[in-house]
N, C-alpha and C positions, 0 to 999 in steps of 0.2 A: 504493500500500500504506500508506503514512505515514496519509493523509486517511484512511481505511479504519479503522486505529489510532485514529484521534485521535477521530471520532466514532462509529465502531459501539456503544459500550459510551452514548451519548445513545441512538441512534437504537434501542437494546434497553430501553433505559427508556421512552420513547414507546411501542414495541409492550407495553412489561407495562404501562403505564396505561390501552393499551386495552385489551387482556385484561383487567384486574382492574375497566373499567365494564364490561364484557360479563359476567364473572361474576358481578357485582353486582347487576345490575338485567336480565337479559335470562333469566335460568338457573333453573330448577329439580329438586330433587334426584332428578326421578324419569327427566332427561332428561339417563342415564348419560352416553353416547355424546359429546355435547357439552362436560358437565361435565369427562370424562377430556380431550380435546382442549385444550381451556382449560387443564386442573392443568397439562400435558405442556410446554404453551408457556409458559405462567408459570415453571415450576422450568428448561429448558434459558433463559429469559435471566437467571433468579438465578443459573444456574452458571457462564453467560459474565461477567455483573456481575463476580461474588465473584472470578474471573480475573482480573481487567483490574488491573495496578498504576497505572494513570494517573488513575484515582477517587479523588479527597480523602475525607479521613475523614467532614469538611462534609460535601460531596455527598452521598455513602450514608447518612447519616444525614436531610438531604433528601429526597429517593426514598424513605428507609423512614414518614416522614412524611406527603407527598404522596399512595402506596400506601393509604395507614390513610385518608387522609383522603376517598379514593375513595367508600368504604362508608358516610360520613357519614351520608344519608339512607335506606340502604338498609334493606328491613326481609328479617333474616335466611331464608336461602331453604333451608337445608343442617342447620336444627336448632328445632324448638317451644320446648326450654326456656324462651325467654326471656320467654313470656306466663306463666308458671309465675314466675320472678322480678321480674314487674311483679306479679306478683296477692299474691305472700309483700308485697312494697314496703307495695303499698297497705294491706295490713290491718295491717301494722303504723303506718301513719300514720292509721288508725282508732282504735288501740286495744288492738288482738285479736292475739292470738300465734298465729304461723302457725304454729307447732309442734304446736299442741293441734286443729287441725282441718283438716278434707276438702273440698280445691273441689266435691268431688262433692256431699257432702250438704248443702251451704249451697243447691247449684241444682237437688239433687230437690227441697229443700225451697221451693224460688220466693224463697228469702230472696237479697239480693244485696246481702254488706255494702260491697259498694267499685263505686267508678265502672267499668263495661265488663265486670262480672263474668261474663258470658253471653259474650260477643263473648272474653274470655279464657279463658274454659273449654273453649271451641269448641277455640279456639287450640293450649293445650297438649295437648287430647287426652284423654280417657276414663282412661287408661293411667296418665299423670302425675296428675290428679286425682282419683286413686283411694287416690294414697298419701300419706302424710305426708312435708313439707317434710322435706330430708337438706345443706340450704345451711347451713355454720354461721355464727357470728355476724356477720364482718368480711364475708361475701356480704351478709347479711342488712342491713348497715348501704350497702352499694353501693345495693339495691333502693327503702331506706329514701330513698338523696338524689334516685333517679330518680324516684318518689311526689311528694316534695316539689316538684321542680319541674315536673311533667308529670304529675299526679293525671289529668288527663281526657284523656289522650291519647296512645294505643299508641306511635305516630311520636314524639311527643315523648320518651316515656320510653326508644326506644330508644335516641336522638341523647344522652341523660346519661349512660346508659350503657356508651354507646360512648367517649365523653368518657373516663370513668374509665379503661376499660381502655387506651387511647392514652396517657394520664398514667402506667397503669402500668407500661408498654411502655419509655415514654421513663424511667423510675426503674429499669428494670431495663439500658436500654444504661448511666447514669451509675453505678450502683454494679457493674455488670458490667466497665465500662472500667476502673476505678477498681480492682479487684480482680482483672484478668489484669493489670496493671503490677506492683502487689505480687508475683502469680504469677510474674511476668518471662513472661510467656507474650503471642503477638502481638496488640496492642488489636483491630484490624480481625476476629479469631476471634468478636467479639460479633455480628458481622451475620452470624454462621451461624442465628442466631436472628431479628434484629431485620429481615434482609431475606427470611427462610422463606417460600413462601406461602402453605404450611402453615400459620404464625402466623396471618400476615395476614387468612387465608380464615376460620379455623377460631375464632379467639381475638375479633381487630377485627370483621370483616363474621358469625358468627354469635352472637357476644357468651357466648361462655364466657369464666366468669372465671378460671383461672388466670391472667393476669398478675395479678392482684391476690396470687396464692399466692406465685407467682415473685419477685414483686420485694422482700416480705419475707424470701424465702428466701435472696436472692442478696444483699443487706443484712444478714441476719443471717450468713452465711460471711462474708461481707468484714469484719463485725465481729470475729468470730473468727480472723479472721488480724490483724487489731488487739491480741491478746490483750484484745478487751473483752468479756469473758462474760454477765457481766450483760444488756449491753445484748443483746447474740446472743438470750442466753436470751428478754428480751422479746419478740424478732421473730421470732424462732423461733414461738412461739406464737401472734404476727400471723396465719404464714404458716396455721400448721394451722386456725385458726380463719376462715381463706378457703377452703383444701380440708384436708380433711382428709389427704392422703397424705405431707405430711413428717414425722408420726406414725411415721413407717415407720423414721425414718429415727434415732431417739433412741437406740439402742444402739448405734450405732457408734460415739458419742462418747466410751466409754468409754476405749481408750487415749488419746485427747486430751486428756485429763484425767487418767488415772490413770499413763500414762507419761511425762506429760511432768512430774510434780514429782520433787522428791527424793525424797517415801516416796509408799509407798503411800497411806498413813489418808491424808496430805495431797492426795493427789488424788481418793480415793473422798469424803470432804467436799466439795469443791470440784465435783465431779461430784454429790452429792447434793444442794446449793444450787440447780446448774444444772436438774437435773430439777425441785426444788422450784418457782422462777422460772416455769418455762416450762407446769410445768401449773396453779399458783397462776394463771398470768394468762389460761388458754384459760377458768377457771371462773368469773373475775370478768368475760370477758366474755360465758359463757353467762348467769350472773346475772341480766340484767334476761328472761330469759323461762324462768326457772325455775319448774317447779311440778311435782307429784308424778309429775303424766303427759308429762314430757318425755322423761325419759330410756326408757321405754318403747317412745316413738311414734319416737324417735331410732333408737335401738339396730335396731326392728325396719325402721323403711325403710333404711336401711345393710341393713342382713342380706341385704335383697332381693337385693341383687348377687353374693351369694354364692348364695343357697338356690335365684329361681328365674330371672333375668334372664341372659340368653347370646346375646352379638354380638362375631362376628369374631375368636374365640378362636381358642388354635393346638394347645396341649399337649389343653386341657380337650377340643376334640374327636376328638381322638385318645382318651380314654380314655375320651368317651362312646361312642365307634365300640365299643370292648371292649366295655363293658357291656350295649350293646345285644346284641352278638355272644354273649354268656354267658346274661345277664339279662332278654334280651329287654323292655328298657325303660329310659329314663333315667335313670341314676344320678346328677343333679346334686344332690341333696340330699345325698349320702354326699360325692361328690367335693367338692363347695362349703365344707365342714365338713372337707376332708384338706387342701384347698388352703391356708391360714392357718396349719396344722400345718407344712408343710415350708417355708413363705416365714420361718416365726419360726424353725426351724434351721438354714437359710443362712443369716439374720443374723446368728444365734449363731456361725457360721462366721468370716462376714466379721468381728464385732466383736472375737474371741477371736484369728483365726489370720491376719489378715491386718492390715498394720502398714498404720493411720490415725494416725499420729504427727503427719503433715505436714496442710496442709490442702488440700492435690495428691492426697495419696492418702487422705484421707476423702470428697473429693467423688468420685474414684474409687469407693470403695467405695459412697455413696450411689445413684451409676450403675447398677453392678451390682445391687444391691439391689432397685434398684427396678425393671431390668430382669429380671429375674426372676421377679419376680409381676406384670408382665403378661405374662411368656410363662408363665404359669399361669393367669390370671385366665379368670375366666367369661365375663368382659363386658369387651371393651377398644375403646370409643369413639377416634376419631381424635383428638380432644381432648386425649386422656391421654397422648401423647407429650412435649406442650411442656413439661412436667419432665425428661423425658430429654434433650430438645433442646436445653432452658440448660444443665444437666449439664457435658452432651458438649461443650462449648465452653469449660470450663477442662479438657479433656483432650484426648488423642493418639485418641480414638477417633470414627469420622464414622459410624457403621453407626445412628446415630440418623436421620443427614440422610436416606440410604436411606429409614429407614421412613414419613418423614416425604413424602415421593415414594408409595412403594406403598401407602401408608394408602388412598388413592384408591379403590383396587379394593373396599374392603368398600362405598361406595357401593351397587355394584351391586343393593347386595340391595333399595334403594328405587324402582328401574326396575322392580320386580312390584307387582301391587297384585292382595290386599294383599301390604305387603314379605317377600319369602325369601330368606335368603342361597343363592349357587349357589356350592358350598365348592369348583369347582374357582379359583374367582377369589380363594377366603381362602387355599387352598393353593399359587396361584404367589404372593399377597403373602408367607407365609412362609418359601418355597422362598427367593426371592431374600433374605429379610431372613437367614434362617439361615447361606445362603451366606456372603454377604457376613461379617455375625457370627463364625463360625467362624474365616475368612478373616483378619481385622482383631486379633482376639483373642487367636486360640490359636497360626495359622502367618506371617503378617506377624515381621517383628524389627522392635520395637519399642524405641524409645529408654532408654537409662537410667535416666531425670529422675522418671522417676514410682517 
């Protein structure tokens, strides 16, 4: 039994590096069956890992390395985007602002301003190069270094890429450790994230950049519990201007500012420097691809996800089932346009009536928040989780790790061709997610501290 102890918790690290080459280089997204099998064996040995107390901190942060670095030469199997972020790179190392135009009409028109522009168009899809670039600046500037050094070559540009997001992985375990010690909360809760497969699979090996979002975000809280606002404030803005969704998150800082001085005015200033800051610096870094047609071409590909794009929602298809049921026809143009309306009044909720005084219970409240409007959202990519995931690791709540497990199942919808979701597979992922949720939330007894 001792021998058993001592190395089962290796010999579950050697099986997840074979899984994660198997997923890497042997898999693709339409060959459900396999892909599930794979996710199933990779999360039961991160849950045995995250078990074991006899792993050094060293170690796991080893393996979470090792893990990433599996995917090194892989080219993503589970997501297009990323010919879509080589093609924005390169025309920006041309010249030409990807904000202001259409892969589509550069290759009706036989025009190919950048190296591989045909063999990248192919790539991302009809779909994607139909609409106007929605990556904002600090993406923009990722795709810019992978141009730079891999101008002629897809494989190349993914390996800088990848580079980045590994860099930014390991900048979010150093300011994430760094910031559950201030929390007094356990260091080792950072590898709910940093050893995820979900991360690993979704973030490292299909090269979405949220950690790029992440690790400004979790650098700008851990500044805030510095009491250094300013600087918060700049990386605050870092972060939106890699994804836009901690956007979401600016109203609840209100009693953080506003209750924690002796008067009011002195905190409502203090809070309106802070807003000042943070969107003074998203505009000086849209700046260099400013022009009359940007916020246009901006405003309306964002839109999309609301008006007409719909994957793997939970709320939204329940109330398009209604509509259809009354209306006989898709109401997502109404509903897309309500959905925004009630995510701004829960936050009104949370920033007014629920106490962000601490910065325990404003990342709580961010949590919430932002779980919230994906369980409204139209369009909720497995991607969109790794916000909640870091989240959830300066708090008492795991109903994120959950989902980050049954994210899986919307898969499915890519084993038809062409792709269709089959909503019994979206409704046991939300059956179990709600569960649990419920469960963790509302009837668990939950500690004090928060």
């Amino acid at each position: 039994m001792s021998f058993f102890k001592k190395y089962s918790s290796i010999m579950l690290t050697f099986v997840s590096v074979l899984l994660y080459f198997l997923f890497a280089y042997t898999i693709e997204r339409t060959e459900f069956t396999k892909l599930l099998f794979l996710w199933i064996g990779l999360f039961v040995s991160y849950f045995f890992i995250l078990r074991s107390k006899q792993l050094s901190f060293a170690y796991l942060v080893g393996i979470a390395v090792i893990f990433r670095l599996i995917f090194f030469f892989a080219i993503p199997n589970l997501s297009q985007d990323f010919y879509r972020f080589i093609w924005d790179g390169r025309m920006i190392l041309e010249g030409l602002n990807p904000y202001l135009s259409l892969p589509q009409t550069f290759i009706e028109q036989n025009n190919y301003p950048i190296n591989q522009a045909n063999e990248l168009y192919k790539g991302m899809g009809a779909l994607n190069g139909s609409h106007y670039t929605n990556y904002p600046p600090i993406n923009q500037l990722c795709f810019l270094i992978a141009a730079l050094f891999a101008k002629n070559s897809i494989i190349g540009s993914v390996v800088i890429m990848r580079v980045l997001i590994i860099l930014a992985d390991i900048g979010i375990l150093y300011f994430g450790k760094k910031l559950l010690e201030r929390l007094q909360l356990p260091v080792k809760n950072i590898f709910l994230y940093i050893l995820n497969p979900f991360v690993i699979i979704e973030l490292t090996g299909n090269l979405h950049f949220e950690p790029v979002m992440l690790f400004f975000l979790v650098w700008s809280i851990y500044k805030l519990q510095q009491q250094k606002w300013f600087s918060a404030a700049i990386l605050l803005a870092c972060s939106v201007s890699a994804k836009l969704i901690p956007l979401l998150f600016l109203p609840l800082f209100f009693q953080w500012f506003v209750k924690g001085e002796a008067s009011v005015f002195k905190g409502l200033k203090k809070l309106t420097f802070f807003y000042l800051v943070v969107i003074s610096t998203i505009a000086l870094l849209f700046l260099p691809f400013y022009s009359s047609e940007l916020v246009s071409n901006y405003t309306n590909s964002v839109g999309l996800w609301f008006r007409n794009f719909e994957f793997n929602a939970s709320f939204y298809y329940v109330a398009r089932g209604i509509g259809y049921l009354f209306r006989g026809y898709n109401e997502i143009a109404i509903i897309g346009k309500i959905i925004p309306i009630v995510t701004i009044f829960f936050l009104l909720i949370l920033t007014f009536f629920k106490k962000n005084k601490s910065v325990k219970q404003l990342i709580v409240s961010m949590l919430f928040a932002l779980s919230f409007y994906y369980f409204l959202t139209t369009t909720m990519h497995p991607w969109y989780i790794a916000t909640l995931l870091i989240l959830s690791v300066f708090t008492q709540y795991r109903y994120t790790v959950l989902w980050s497990l049954v994210i899986i199942l919307s898969y499915q919808a890519y084993a038809n061709s062409p792709w269709k979701e089959n909503l019994w597979f979206v409704a046991l992922e939300y059956v179990a997610l709600y569960t649990y949720f419920i469960w963790e939330v509302f009837i668990k007894r939950k500690p004090t501290q928060y």
